[in-house]
Each structure stands twice: as C-alpha cells, then as structure tokens.
matplotlib code that plots the C-alpha trace (Angstrom):
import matplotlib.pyplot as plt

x = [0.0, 1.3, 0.4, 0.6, 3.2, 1.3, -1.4, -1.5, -1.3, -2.5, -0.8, -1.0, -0.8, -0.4, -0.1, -1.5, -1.4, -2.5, -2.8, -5.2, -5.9, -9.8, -12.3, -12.8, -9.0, -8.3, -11.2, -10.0, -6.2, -7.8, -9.9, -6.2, -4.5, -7.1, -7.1, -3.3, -3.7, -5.7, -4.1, -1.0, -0.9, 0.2, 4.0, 5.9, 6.3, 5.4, 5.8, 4.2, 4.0, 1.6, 0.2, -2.9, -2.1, 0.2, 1.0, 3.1, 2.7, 4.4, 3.0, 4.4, 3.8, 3.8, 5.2, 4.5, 0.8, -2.4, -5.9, -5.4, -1.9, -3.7, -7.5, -5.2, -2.7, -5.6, -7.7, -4.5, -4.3, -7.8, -7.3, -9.8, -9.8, -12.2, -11.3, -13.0, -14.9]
y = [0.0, 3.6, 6.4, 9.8, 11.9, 14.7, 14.1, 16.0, 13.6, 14.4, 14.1, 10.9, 8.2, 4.6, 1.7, -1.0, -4.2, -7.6, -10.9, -13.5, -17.1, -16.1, -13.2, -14.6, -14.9, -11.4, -9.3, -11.2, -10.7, -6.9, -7.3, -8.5, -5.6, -3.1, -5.3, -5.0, -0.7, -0.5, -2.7, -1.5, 1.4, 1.8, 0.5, 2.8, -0.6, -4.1, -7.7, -10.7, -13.8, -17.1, -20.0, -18.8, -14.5, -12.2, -8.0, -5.2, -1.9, 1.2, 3.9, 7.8, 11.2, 14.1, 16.4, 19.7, 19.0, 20.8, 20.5, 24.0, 23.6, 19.8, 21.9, 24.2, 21.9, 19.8, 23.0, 23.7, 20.8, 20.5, 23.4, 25.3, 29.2, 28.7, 27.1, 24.1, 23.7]
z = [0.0, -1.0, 1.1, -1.0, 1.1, 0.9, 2.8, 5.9, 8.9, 12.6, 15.3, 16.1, 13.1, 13.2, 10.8, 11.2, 8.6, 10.0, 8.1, 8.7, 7.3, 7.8, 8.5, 12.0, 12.6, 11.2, 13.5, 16.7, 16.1, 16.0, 19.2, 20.9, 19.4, 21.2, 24.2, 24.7, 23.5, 26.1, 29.2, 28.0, 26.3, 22.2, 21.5, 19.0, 17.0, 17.4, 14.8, 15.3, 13.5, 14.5, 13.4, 11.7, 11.9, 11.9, 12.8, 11.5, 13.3, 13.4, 15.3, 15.5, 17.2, 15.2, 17.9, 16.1, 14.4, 16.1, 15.0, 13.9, 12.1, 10.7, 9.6, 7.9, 6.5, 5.1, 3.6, 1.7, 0.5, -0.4, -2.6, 0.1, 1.0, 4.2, 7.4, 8.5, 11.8]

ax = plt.figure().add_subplot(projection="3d")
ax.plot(x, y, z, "-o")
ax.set_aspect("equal")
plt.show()
C-alpha cells in the first residue's frame, strides 16, 4: 500500500497491517490488538507472527501537528480558501 506523502497527517498516526488465514482470525487478532492498546498502552512498533495470523505496526507522534496547524494543513491541500470547523 502507498500512502501519497502529501497528505496532511494528525498528530497521532499509526499503521496497522494484520494478516489472517480467515475473516474470524483477522477481527480477533484486531480485538487483541485493542485489548493489549488498552491494558498497555500503544508500542511505537510491534511484529508478530503465528500459526494462523500475523502484525506489522508502526505507530508515531507528530510532535508539532495541532488540529489548527492539521484543519489548515488539510484545507490547503484541499485546494480550500475557508477554514474548516
């Protein structure tokens, strides 16, 4: 996947690609990523491999991004003279 580098990110971005044998496999390798965000907090980067799934995430603080420097960011790059609410 190919993320245009133009795109005005927020301030908080992660990635997040999980592979799954099945449907059922893939949404509850999700559920234990959430689980483990939430017990333990989001790791700046994490890999795991398994029988049936697997994880690759990378996860970064944009340290200087707003909402105001982001709306504005975004607006320009929209091609858009107003500011959005």
């Amino acid at each position: 996947m190919t993320i245009n580098s133009n795109v005005p990110e927020r301030r908080h971005v992660i990635e997040i690609n999980i592979e799954a044998d099945s449907e059922d496999e893939l949404i509850e390798h999700l559920a234990h990523i959430l689980f483990t965000f939430r017990a333990r907090g989001i790791s700046h980067s994490s890999v795991s491999g398994g029988y049936s799934t697997g994880h690759i995430i990378k996860y970064r603080i944009n340290e200087d991004v707003t909402r105001e420097s982001w709306v504005m960011a975004l607006n320009t790059y929209l091609g858009r003279d107003d500011v959005a609410e």
